[in-house]
C-alpha positions in Angstrom: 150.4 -99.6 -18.0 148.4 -99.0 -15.1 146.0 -96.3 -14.8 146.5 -93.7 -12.0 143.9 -91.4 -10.5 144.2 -87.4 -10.0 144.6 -87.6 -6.4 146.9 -90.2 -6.0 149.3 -88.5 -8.7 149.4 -85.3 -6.6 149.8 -87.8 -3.1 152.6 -89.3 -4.8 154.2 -86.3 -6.2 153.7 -84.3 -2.8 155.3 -87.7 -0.9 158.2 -87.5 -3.3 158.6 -83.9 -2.9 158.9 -84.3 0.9 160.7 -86.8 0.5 163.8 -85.5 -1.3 163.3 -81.5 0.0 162.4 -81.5 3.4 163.3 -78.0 3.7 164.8 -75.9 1.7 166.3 -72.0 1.9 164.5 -69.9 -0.6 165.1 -66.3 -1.2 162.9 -63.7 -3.8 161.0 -60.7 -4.0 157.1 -61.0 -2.7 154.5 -59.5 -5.1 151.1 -60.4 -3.6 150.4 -60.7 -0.1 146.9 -62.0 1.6 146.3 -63.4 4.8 143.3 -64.7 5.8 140.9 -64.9 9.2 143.1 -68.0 10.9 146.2 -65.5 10.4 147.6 -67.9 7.8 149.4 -66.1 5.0 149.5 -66.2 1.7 151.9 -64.8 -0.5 154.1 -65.1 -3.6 157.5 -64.3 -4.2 159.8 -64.6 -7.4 163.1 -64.0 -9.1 164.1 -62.6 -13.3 161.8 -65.5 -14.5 160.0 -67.5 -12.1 157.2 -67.2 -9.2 156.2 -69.4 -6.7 153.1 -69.6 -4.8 153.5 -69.5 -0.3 151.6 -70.7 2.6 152.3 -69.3 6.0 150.5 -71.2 8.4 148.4 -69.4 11.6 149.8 -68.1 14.5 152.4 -66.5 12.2 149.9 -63.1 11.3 152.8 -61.2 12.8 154.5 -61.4 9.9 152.3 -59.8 7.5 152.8 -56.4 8.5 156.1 -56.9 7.5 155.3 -58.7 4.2 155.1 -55.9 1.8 154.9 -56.0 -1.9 158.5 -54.9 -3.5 160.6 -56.3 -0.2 163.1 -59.2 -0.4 162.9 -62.4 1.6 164.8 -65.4 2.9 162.4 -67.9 3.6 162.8 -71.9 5.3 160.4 -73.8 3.5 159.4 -77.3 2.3 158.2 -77.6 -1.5 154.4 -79.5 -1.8 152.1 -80.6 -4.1 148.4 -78.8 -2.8 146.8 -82.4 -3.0 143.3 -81.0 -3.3 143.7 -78.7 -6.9 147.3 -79.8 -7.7 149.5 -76.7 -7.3 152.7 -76.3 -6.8 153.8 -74.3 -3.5 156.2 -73.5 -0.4 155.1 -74.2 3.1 157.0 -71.6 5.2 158.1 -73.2 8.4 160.3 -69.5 9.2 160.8 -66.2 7.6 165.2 -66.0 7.6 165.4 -62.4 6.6 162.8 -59.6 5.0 164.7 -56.3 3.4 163.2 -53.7 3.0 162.9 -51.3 0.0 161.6 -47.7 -0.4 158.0 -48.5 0.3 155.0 -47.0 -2.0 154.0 -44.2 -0.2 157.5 -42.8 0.4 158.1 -43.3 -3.2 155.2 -42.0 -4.6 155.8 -39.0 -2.2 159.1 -38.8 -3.9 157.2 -38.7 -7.7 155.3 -35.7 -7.0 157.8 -33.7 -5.3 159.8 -34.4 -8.3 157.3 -33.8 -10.8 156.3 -30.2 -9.0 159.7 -29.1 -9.7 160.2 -30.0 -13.3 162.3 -32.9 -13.0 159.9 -35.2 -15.4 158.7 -31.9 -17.9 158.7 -32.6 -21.5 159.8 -29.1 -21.7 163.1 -30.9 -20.6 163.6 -33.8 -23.0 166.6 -33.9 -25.7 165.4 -35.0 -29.0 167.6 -37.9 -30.3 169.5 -36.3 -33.4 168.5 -37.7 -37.0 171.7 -38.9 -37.7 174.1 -40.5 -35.3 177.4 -42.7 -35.6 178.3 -43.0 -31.8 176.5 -44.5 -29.0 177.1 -44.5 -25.4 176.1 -47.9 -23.3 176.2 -47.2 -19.4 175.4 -50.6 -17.8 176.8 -53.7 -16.2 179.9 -54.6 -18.8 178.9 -58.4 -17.7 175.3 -58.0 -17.7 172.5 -60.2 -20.5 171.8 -56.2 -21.2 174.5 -54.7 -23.0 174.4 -58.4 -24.7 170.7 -57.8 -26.1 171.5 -54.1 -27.0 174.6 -54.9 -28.8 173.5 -57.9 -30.8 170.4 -55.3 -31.9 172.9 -53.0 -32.9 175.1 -55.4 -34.7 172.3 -56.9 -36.8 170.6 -53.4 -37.3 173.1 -50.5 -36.6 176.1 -51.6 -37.8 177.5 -48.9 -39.2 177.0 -46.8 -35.9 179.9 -46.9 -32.9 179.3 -48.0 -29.7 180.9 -47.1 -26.6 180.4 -49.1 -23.5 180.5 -46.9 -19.9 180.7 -50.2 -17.6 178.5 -49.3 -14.3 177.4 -51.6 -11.1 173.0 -51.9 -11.9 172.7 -53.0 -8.1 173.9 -53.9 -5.0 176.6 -51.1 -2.6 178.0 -48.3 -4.7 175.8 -49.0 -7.7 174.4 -45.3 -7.0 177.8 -43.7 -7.8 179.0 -46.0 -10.4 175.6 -45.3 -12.2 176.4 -41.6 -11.9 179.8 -41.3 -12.5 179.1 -43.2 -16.0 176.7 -41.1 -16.9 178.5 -38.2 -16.7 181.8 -39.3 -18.3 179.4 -40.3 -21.2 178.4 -37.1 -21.4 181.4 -35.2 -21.5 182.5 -37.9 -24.1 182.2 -36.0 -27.4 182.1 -38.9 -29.4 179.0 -40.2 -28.5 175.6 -38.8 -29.0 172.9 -40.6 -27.7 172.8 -42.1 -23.9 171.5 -46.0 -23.3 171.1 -46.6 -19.5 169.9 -50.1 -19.3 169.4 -53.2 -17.3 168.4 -56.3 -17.1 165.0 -57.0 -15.3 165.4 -57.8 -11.3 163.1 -57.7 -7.9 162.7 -54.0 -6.9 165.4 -53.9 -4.6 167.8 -54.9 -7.6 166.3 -52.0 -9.2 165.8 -49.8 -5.9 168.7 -47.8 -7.4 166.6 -46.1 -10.4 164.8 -44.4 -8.2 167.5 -42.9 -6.0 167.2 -38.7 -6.2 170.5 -38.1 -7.3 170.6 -40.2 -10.1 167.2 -38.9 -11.5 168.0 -35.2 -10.9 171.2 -35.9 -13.0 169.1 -38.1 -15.8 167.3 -34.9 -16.1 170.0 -32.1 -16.3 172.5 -34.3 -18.9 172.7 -32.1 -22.1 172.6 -35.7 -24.7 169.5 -37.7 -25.3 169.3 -40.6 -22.6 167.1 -43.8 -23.5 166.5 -45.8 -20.7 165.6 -49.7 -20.8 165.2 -50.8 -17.0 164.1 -54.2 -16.2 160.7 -55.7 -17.4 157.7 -54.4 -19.5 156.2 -53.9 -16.0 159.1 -51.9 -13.9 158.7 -48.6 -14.3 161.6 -46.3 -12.3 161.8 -42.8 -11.7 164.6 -42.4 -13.7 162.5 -43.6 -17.0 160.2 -40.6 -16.0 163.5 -38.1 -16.1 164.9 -39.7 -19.1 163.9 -38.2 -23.0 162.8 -41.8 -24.0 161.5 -45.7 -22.2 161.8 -48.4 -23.1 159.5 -51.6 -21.4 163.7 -53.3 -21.8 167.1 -53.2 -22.9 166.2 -54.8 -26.4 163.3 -52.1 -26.5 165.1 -49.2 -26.0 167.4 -50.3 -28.2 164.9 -50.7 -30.8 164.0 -46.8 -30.1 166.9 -46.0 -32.1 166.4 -48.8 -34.6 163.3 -47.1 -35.3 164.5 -43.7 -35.4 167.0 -44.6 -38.5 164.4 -46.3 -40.0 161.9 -43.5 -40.5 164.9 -41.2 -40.9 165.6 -43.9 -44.0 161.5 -44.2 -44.8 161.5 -39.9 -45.1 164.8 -40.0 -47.0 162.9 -42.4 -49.8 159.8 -40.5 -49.0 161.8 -37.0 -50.5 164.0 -39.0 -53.3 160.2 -40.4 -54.6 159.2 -36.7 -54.6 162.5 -35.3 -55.5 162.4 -37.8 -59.0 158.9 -37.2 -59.8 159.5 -33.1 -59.4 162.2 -33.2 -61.6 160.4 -35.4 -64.3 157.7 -32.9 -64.0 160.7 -30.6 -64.9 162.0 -32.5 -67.4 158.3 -32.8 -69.0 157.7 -29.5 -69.3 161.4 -28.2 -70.0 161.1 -31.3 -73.1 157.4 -29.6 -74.4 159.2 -25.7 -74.1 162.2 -27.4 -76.4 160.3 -29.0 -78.4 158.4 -25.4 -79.1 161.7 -23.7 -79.2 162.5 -26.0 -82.0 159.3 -25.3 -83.6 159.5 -21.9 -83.4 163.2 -21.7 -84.8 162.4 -23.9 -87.5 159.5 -21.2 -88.6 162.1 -18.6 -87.6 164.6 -20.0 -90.3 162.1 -20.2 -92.8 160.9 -16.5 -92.1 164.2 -15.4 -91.8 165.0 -16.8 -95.4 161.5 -15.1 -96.7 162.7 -12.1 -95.4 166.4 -12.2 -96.4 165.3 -12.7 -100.0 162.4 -9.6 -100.1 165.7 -7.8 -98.1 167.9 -8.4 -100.8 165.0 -7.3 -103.6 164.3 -4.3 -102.3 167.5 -3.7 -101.7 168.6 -3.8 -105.2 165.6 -2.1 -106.1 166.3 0.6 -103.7 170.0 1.0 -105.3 168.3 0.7 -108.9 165.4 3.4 -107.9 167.3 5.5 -106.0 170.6 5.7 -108.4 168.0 7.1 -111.0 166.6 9.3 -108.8 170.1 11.0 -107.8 171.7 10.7 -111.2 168.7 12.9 -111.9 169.0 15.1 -108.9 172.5 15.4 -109.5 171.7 16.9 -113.0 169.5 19.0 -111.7 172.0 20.5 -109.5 174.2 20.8 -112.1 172.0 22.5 -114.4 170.5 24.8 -111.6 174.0 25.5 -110.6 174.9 26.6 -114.4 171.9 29.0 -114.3 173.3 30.4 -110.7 176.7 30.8 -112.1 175.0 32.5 -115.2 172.4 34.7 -113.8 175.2 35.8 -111.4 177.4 36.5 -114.4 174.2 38.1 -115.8 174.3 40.3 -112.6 178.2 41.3 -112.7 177.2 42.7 -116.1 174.2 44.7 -115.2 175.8 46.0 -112.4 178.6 47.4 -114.6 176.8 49.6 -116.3 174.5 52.6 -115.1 170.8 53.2 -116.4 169.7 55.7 -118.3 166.5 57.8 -117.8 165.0 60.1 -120.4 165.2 63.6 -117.9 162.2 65.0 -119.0 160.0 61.7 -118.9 162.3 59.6 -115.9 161.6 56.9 -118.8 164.5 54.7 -119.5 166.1 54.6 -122.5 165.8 51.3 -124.7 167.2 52.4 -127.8 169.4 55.2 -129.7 166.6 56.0 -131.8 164.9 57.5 -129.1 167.7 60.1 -128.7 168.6 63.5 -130.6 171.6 66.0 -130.3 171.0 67.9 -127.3 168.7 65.9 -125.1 169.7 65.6 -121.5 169.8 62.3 -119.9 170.2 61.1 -116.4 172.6 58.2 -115.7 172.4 56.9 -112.4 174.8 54.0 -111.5 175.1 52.2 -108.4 176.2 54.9 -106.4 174.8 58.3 -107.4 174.0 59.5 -110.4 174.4 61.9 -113.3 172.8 64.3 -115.5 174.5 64.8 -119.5 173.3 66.4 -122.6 173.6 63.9 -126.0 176.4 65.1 -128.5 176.3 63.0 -131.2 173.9 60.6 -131.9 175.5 57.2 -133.9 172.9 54.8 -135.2 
């Protein structure tokens, strides 16, 4: 095989190149414009996956101040090798069409308004729920979006519904289909997180996320909305009004991936804490049971102890005791005799009156002490009596 040198690859590759593509119609969406001090331009313009290097050549400068980063062109060109470093590029022989999007300025103007009045405040933001078994997809029913998002949810969510609110992303009446959407998912009480996501595109495909309406309405709906708009580099005003971004559909998706996953990581976090509090319980309810037990089994053995000194002095009670009354009891008896007698004793004295010697107020203890003719005085209970003595009978 023959050897081939570096510049005579890129001549041949360039010859072929003209060759078979004279000119071609190209359209995309410029992201880097230069020009330099002939007036030639430089600029590059690409599509969802692919860029490609342009030349303008002088005496087209007019141009350039209609080139501007984020605009959409149709350009007549002829695909070339750059012989001298071996790139790849279009030589624009005419510039077909250039339309316009919101430019920077105006755009950026649009952000700070919007941001004075709220419209991007955390204050604002819905927090997505812990739990969720309904979720609302507003895109393009035919879109690779809804695709990505749905295969996550399949592999990841399965056990969570998913209702799709089909929407144009771009092009006439995308702004009211995107609207409309979003409010019927709203209303729908099914679902309970928003997904508003698209595939990526040049900024005029995604020239509709920034449209006022839709962000003020992004702002005000009363469920979480996620958005995933285009690439890891778009960023839209409507992902500053929404709760939560995503860099793209699959992304934002993944937002609520994650979500259920540390709602599943807490969930094991708590059951690890829940099982080791209730084996501390179980611990110390086993080392409380255990002493119960100890202390019952002592119980029981000073329950017995003190049954059988019960039942001792029990008996001895009865034995001591029964002794003690029997004697009491003849006591009583015997005390009660002497009552009954001394009041017998009483009756008897009572019956009769006393007798005093009158002269000596003595009483008299025995007949010998009398004679015929002595007075006595006999004084009974009530009153008394003076008498003279008889007869005297010994």
């Amino acid at each position: 095989m023959d050897k081939i040198s570096v510049s005579k690859l890129n001549y041949v590759m360039n010859k072929n190149l003209n060759l078979n593509f004279p000119q071609i119609v190209i359209s995309g969406e410029v992201f880097k414009v230069n020009k330099n001090e002939d007036g030639t331009i430089f600029f590059s313009i690409k599509d969802k996956i692919s860029s490609v290097d342009c030349v303008f050549f002088k005496d087209n400068s007019v141009w350039f101040e209609r080139l501007k980063r984020g605009c959409s062109v149709v350009v007549r060109a002829s695909p070339q090798i750059y012989e001298l470093k071996g790139n790849f590029q279009l030589r624009v022989f005419a510039i077909l069409e250039v339309s316009r999007v919101e430019s920077t300025d105006s755009l950026n103007k649009k952000k700070i308004r919007l941001e004075k009045e709220g419209i991007f405040a955390d204050g604002k933001k819905n927090k997505i729920p812990e739990t969720f078994s309904n979720i609302g997809i507003v895109t393009s029913s035919r879109g690779a979006a809804v695709f990505d998002v749905v295969r996550v949810f399949s592999e990841e969510l399965s056990d969570v519904g998913i209702t799709i609110f089909s929407s144009k992303v771009q092009g006439s009446g995308a702004l009211d289909s995107l609207i409309s959407a979003l409010e019927k998912a709203d209303r729908d009480e099914k679902v309970e997180v928003i997904l508003l996501v698209r595939g990526g595109g040049t900024n005029e495909d995604l020239s509709v996320f920034d449209e006022e309406r839709l962000v003020r309405l992004i702002s005000r709906l009363t469920k979480p909305v996620i958005t995933g708009i285009g690439h890891e580099n778009d960023r839209s005003l409507s992902d500053l009004a929404s709760d939560y971004v995503g860099s793209t559909p699959t992304a934002a998706a993944h937002i609520l991936v994650n979500q259920r996953a540390q709602l599943l990581g807490k969930l094991a976090f708590l059951k690890t804490k829940l099982v080791e509090h209730l084996r501390r319980i179980e611990f110390e309810m086993s080392k409380k049971i255990l002493g119960y037990q100890a202390f019952l089994t002592l119980s029981d053995k000073l329950i017995t102890l003190y049954s059988s000194k019960l039942r001792f002095s029990k008996a001895h009670l009865r034995a001591t005791y029964s002794e003690k009354v029997f004697s009491l009891t003849a006591h009583l008896e015997n005390l009660k005799r002497l009552i009954v007698t001394n009041e017998q004793r009483k009756i008897k004295i009572a019956s009769y009156p006393l007798i005093l010697e009158k002269s000596k107020s003595q009483p008299v203890e025995s007949v010998n002490r009398l004679k015929v003719n002595d007075e006595l005085v006999l004084k009974f209970n009530f009153g008394s009596a003076t008498v003279k003595v008889i007869k005297v009978i010994k």
